[in-house]
ZAZA-834784 format. One line per 8 residues: number of its first residue (from 1); their letters; for each residue x, y, z of C-alpha. Coordinates in steps of 0.001 Angstrom, whole numbers, plus 524288, in hexadecimal, padded with zeros to 5 digits. Layout:
REM ZAZA-834784
NUM) A) X,Y,Z; ...
***
This chain:
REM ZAZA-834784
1) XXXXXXXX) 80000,80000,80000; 804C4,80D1A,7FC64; 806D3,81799,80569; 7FAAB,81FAD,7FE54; 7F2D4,81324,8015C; 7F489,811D5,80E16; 7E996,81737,8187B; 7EACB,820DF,820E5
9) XXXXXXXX) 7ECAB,81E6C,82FBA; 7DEE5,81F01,83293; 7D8DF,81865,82870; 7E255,80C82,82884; 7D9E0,7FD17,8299E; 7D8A4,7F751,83473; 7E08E,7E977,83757; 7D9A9,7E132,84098
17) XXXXXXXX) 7E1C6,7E11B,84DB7; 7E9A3,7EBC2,84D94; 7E7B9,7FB73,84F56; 7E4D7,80606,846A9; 7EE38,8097D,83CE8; 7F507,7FC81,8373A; 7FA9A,7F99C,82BD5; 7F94E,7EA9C,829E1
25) XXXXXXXX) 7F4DF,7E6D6,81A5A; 7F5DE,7F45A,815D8; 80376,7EE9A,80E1C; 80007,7E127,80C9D; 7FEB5,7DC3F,7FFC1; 7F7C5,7D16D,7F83A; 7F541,7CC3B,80244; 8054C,7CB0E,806D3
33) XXXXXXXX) 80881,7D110,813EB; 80F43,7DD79,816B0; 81CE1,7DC93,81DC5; 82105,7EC3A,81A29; 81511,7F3E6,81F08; 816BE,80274,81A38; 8265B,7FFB9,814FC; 81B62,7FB00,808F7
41) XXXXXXXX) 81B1D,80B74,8059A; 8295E,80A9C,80294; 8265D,8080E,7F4B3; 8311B,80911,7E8B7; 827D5,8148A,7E47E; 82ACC,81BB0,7EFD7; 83A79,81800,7EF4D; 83AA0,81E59,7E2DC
49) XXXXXXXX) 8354D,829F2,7E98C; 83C9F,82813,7F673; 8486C,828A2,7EE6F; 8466E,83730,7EA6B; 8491B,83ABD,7FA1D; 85858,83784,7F5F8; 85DB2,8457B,7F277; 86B64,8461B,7F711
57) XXXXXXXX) 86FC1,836AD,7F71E; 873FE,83826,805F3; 86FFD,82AEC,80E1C; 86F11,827A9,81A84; 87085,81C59,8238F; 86604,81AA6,82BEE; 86AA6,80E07,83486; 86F99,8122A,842B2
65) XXXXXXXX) 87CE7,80A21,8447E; 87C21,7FE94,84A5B; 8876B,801F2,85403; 87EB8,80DC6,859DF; 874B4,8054A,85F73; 879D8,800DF,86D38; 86E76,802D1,87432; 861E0,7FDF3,86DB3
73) XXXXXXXX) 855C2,8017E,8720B; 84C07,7F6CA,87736; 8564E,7EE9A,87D1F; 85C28,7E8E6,86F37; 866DF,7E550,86C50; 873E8,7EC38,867F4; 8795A,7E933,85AB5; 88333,7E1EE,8598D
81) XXXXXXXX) 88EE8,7E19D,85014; 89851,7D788,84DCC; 8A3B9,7D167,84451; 8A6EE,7C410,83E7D; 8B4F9,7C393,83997; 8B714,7BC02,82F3C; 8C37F,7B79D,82F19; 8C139,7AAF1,8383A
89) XXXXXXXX) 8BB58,7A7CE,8288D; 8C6EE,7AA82,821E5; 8C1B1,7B80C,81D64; 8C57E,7C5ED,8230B; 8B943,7CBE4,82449; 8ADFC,7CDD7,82C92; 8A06B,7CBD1,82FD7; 89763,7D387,83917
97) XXXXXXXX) 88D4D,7CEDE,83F9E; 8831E,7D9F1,8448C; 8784D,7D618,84E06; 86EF1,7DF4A,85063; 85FAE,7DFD8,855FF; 85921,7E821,84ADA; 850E3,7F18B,85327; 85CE0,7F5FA,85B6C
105) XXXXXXXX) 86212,7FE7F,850C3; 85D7B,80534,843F2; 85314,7FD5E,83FB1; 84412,7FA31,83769; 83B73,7F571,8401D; 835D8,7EB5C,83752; 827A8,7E629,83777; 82B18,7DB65,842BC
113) XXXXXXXX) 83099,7E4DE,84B2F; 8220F,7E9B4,851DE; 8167E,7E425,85289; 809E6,7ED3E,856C9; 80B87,7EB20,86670; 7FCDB,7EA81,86978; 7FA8F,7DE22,860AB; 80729,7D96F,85DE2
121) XXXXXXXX) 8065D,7D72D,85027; 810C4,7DDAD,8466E; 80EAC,7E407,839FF; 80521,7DD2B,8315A; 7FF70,7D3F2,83C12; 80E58,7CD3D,83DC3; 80BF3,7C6B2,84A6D; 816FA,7C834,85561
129) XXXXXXXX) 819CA,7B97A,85644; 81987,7B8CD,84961; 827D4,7BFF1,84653; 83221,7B534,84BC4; 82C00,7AAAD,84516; 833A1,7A713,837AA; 825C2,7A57F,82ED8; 8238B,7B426,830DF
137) XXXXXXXX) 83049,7BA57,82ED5; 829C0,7BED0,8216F; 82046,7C74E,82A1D; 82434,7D6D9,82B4A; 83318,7D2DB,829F9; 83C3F,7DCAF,82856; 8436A,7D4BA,81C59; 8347C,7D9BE,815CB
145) XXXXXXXX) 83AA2,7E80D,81568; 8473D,7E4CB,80E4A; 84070,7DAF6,804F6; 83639,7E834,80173; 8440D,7EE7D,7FF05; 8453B,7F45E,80962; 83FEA,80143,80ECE; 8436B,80C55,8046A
153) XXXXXXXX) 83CEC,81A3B,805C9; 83B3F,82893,80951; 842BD,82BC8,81715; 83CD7,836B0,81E06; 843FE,83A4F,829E2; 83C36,842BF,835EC; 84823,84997,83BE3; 8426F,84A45,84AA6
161) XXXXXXXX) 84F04,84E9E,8523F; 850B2,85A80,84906; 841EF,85BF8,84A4D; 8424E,85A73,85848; 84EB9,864E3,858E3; 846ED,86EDA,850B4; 83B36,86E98,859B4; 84379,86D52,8677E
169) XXXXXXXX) 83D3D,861F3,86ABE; 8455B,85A77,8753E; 8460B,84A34,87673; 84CEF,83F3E,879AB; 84E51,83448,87031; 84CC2,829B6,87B4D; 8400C,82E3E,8800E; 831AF,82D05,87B41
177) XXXXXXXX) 831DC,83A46,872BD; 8273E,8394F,86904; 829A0,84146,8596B; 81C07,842EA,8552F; 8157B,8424D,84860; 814BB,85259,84925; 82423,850E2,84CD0; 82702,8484F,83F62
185) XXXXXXXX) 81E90,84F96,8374D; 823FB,85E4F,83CC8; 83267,859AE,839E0; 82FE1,853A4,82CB3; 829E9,860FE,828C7; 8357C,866FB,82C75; 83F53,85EE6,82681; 8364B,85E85,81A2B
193) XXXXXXXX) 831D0,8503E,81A19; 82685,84C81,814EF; 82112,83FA4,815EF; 81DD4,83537,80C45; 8166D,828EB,80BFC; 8217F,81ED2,80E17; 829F4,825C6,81556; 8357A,820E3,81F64
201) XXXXXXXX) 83363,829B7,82A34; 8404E,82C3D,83281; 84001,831EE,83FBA; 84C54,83675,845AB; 8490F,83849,8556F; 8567B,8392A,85AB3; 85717,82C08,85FD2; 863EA,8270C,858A5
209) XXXXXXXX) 86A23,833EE,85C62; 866D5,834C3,8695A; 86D2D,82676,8691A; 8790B,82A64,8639E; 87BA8,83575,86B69; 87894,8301C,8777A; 881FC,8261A,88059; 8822A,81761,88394
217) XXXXXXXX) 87C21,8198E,8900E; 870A1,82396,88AC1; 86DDE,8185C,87FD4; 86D0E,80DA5,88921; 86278,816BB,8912D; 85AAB,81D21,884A5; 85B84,81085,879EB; 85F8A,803AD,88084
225) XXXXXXXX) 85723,8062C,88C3C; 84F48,81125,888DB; 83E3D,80FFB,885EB; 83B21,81DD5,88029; 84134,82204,8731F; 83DFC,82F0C,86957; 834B2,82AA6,85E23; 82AC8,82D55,8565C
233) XXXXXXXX) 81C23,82E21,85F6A; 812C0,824A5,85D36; 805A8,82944,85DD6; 7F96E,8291F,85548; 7FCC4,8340B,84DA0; 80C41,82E8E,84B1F; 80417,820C6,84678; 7FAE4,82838,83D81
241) XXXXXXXX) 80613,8303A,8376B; 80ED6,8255C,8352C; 8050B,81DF2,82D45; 8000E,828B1,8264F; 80D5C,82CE6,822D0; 80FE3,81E71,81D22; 81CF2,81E71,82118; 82382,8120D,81B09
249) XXXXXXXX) 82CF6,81089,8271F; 82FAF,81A38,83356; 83C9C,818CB,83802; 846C2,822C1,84214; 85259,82298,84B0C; 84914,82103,85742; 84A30,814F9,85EA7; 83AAF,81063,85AE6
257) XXXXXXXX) 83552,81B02,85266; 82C05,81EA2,858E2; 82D22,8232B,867F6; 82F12,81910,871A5; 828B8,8125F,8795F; 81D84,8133E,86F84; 80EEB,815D5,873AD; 8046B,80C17,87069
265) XXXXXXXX) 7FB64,80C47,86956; 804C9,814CE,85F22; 81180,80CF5,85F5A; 81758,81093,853AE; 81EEF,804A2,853C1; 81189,7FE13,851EB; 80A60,8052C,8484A; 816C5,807CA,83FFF
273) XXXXXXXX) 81C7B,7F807,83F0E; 8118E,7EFF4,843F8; 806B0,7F7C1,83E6E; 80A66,7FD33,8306B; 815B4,7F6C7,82FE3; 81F62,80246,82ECE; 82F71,7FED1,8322B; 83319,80915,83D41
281) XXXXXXXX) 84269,80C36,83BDE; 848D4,80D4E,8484B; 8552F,813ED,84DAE; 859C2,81819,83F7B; 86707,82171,841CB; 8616F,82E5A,83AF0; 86B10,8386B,83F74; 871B9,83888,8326D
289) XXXXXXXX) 865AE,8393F,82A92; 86003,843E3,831F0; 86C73,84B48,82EF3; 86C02,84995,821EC; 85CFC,84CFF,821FC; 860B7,85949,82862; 86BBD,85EAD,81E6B; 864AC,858AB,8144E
297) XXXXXXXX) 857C9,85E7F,817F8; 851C8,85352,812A4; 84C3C,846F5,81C2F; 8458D,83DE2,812F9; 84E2D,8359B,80AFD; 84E50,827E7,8040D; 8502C,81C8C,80E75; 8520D,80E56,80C08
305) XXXXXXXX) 852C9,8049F,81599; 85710,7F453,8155A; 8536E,7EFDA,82222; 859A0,7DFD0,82376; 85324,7D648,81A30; 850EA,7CE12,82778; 8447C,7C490,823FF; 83C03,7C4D4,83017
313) XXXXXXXX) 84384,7D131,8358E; 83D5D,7DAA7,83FBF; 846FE,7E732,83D4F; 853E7,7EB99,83696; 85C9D,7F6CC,83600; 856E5,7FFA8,82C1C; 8637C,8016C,82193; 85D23,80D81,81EE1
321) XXXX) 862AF,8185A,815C5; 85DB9,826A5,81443; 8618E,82B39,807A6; 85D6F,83C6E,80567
***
């Protein structure tokens, strides 16, 4: 279904079971169930106009290094990095061997990650005991991205510490602050951004900054330990503009998106992955693309992305580029 197709918040069908507002068979097709929710707007028509955002060739890495992330949030676990010499093989060479849990760093939540916490059931009815079993691996797998070809589009990134700067609003990126729809839609005006159907929309909150700047013992306290994180507020109004925006994928450098802990009964976490089946990116290092954006004057761009081709797989670091 194209993004002109699609219904507006309040007029979407109902599906028996759950709330107001999902997405389930909207993208199904001949009968053949969806696994990509809305990355289905990310059509080679709109690559071809995506492509037109590219303007001075510059690109940007969007992955936070690996090395950065000693304290994950939520009690996960720390990357680790490690080398296989190969001379023991007759060879001089080596191996690495990088083991990592994919939600501690830059990351997709895929559509296995979160299932709707009031019934339990993931996007498109996936069932939680459903996802370790082998037979079902098929089911909202994260491989179903990369076979699609990926996730290719228009970037649009919502600058919220220079917002936040211009307007003397005062935070902390490890506590509960909420940026409201009137916040995003204030600082794209004034960077010039206007949205499209199909849009990536970037947050930058200041949570990968504050991270950086701030020392082992601060981390362990505000990430590794800490419950209330800078993010995007989830509320009705955040839920209706979301949809109505049909974003193909939200993604920023906060630690969840939106701000944490999230209120029921507007999670975003919930509506976004369980219920339309939208990939939130997570921790995404955007202090180099917001400086571009700034000299550039310009913050949407082309962005690809090739999460792992991991059959079954619940998340992946992004491999994202932003090219203006």
């Amino acid at each position: 279904m194209r993004a002109q197709d699609l219904p507006n918040f309040k007029d979407m069908p109902a599906v028996k079971g759950m709330p107001h507002g999902t997405a389930w068979g909207l993208w199904d097709k001949n009968g053949e169930r969806d696994n990509c929710g809305s990355l289905n707007l990310l059509t080679p028509e709109n690559t071809i106009e995506a492509q037109k955002e590219i303007k001075t060739g510059k690109s940007v890495a969007l992955n936070w290094n690996l090395e950065q992330v000693h304290q994950p949030g939520f009690q996960r676990e720390t990357p680790k990095h490690t080398f296989k010499d190969l001379k023991p093989l007759g060879f001089v060479g080596f191996d690495d061997l990088i083991h990592i849990n994919t939600q501690s760093g830059s990351q997709w939540d895929g559509l296995r990650h979160w299932g709707h916490q009031d019934t339990g059931l993931y996007y498109n009815g996936l069932q939680h005991d459903e996802i370790p079993l082998p037979e079902n691996a098929e089911k909202n797998g994260i491989h179903h991205f990369t076979r699609r070809g990926g996730i290719v589009g228009r970037g649009v990134l919502i600058d919220y510490v220079e917002y936040a700067a211009r307007h003397n609003i005062s935070y902390s990126a490890t506590t509960r602050h909420e940026i409201s729809v009137g916040d995003l839609e204030t600082a794209a005006r004034e960077q010039g951004v206007e949205f499209k159907p199909a849009d990536i929309l970037i947050v930058r909150s200041g949570w990968v900054k504050w991270y950086e700047q701030a020392d082992a013992q601060v981390r362990v306290k505000g990430a590794r330990d800490g419950h209330e994180h800078v993010g995007v507020a989830g509320n009705e109004e955040t839920v209706e503009w979301l949809w109505n925006h049909h974003f193909a994928a939200v993604a920023g450098d906060a630690i969840a998106f939106e701000a944490w802990p999230p209120k029921a009964p507007y999670r975003l976490h919930d509506h976004l992955l369980a219920m339309w089946g939208t990939p939130i990116g997570e921790l995404w290092n955007l202090e180099k693309l917001a400086e571009v954006c700034k000299k550039e004057n310009k913050y949407s761009f082309f962005l690809t992305s090739a999460p792992l081709n991991v059959h079954g797989g619940i998340a992946s670091p992004p491999n994202a580029l932003a090219i203006l």
